[in-house]
N, C-alpha and C positions, 0 to 999 in steps of 0.2 A: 620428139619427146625429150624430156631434160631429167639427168639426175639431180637429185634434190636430198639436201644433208641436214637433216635434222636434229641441232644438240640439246640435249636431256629431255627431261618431261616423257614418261610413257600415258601418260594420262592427259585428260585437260584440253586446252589448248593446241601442242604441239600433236597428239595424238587423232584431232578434228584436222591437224594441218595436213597427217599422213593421210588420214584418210579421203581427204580430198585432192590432193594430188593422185594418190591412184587410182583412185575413181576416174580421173581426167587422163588416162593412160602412162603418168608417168614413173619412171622408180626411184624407190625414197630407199634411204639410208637412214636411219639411227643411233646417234652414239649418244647412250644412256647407259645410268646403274642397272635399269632394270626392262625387261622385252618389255615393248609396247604391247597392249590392248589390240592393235589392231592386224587384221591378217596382212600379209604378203610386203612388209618391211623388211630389210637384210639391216638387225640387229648388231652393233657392234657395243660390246661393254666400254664403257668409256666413264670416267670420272673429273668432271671440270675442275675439281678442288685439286686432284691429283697434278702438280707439274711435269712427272714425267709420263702421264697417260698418251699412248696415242693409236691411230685410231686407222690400223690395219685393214686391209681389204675391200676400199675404194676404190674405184675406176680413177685412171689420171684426166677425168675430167667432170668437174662439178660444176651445175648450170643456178643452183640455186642452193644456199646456204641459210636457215632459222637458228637464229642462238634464241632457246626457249626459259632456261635456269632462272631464276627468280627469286625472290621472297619478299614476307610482309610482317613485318617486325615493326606494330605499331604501337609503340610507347613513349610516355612523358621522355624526353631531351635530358632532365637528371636522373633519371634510371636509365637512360643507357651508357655503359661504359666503353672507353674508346673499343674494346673486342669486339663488340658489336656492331658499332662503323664499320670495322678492319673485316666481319666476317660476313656480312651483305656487301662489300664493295668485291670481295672476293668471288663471290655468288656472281652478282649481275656485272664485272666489271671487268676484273681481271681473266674469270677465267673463258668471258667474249674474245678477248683478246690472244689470250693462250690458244684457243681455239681455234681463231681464224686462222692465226700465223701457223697452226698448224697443216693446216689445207688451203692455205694463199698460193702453190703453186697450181693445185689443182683450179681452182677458180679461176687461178688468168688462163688457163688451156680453154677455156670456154669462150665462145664470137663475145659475149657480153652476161655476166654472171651477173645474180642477184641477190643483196646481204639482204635480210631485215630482221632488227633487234627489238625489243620486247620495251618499251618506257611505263610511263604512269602518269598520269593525271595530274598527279601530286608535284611532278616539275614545276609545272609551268601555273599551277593554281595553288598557293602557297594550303598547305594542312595540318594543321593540331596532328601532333604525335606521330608525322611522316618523313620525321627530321633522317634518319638512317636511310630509307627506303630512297628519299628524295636525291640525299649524295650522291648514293650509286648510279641511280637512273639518270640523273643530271650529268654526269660524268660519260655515261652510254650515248647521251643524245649526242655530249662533243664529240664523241668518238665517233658517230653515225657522219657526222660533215663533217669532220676531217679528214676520215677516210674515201666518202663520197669526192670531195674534192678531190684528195690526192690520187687517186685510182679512175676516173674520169678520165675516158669514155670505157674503159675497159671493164670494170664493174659499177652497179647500183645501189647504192647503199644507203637505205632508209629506216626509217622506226616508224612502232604503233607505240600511240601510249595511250591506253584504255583506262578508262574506273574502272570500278569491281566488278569483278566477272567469276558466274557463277561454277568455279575448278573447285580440284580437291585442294589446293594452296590456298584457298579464302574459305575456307570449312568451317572453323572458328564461324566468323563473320558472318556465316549464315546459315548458322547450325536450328532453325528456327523458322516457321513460318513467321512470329510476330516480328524475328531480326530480318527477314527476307522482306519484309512488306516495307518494314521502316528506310531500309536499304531503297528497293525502287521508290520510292516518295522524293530520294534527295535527288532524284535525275530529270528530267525535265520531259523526257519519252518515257517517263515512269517504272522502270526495270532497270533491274541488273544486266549486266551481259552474259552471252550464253559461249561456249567456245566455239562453236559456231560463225557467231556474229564477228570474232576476232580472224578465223581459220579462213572467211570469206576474203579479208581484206587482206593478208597475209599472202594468199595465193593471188589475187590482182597483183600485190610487190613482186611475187614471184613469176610474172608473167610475160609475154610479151606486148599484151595490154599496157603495162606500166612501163614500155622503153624508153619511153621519152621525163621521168621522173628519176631522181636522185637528190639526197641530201634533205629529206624531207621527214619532218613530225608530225605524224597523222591523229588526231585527235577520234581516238573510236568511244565514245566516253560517255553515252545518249543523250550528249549534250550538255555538261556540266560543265565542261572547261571553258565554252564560251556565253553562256548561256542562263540569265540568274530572272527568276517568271515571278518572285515577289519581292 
């Protein structure tokens, strides 16, 4: 069984990831603002924006690592001001990175650890009004193979980059059955994603199912990003 360290999100997502991991025998760790949703996690408060946060009461040996933090700041390119670049690369970028470094010796203490970071669709499939969200994320994929390389064979380090999925972070977006219906029409499997459908793939990265994978962009997306049916 593997420890497995999951940054932010008590909801969502990251909180579908703990719950499947335990489910599957193993113990998850937490470091969020806020307890997770889910029973039998060891909660650590934690703040990724915080530089000097850190993040007490780990075992010295983590076998799987999720950086979950995010956001969706979808506006016209001249409404947004550089702050806003600076405060989503901060979110999904910097403080990946703050984080990891913060628990890189625990991860190499492990036979073969596993990162996996959170992308977007919007990378690699150019989007009206995804100019912010896209920086970030596109920044996190270099980071996924650079570190994948440089840490090879000793850790795994890949991304999902999903379309919209249905958390509390994409609420706006799908505060509506008639925005929820318009929403799956633009997919090609006709839905949105559930955190489910991301928590399933997440934990394959997280497995020993996936030991032979590294450095890799996984398109969870029900088919948008490669995929155009008119």
């Amino acid at each position: 069984m593997k420890n497995i360290l999951i940054i932010g999100g008590s909801t969502g997502i990251s909180a579908a990831v703990a719950q499947l991991c335990i489910d599957n025998g193993h113990t998850v760790y937490t470091a969020c603002r806020n307890r997770p949703e889910v029973t039998g996690v060891h909660h650590i408060p934690y703040d990724v924006l915080n530089p000097e946060a850190s993040m007490d009461g780990l075992p010295d040996q983590i076998d799987g690592f999720v950086y979950a933090p995010g956001s969706i700041n979808l506006r016209p390119f001249r409404a947004l001001k550089p702050e806003a670049f600076a405060t989503d690369f901060e979110i999904n970028t910097m403080g990946m990175i703050r984080s990891l470094q913060n628990v890189l010796p625990k991860l190499l203490n492990s036979p073969q650890a596993s990162i996996v970071t959170y992308s977007t669709v919007a990378v690699q499939q150019g989007m009206p009004f995804h100019a912010s969200v896209a920086v970030a994320k596109g920044a996190l994929e270099g980071l996924t193979r650079s570190l994948a390389a440089e840490y090879a064979p000793k850790l795994r380090v890949n991304a999902i980059a999903p379309s919209l999925t249905n958390t509390p972070l994409a609420g706006k977006l799908l505060s509506s059955e008639e925005k929820i219906e318009k929403m799956n029409e633009r997919h090609p499997l006709k839905r949105v994603g559930t955190p489910q459908d991301i928590a399933q793939c997440t934990y394959f990265l997280l497995s020993d199912a996936s030991s032979w994978m590294t450095g890799q962009i996984i398109g969870l997306d029900g088919g948008m990003g490669a995929l155009k049916l008119n």
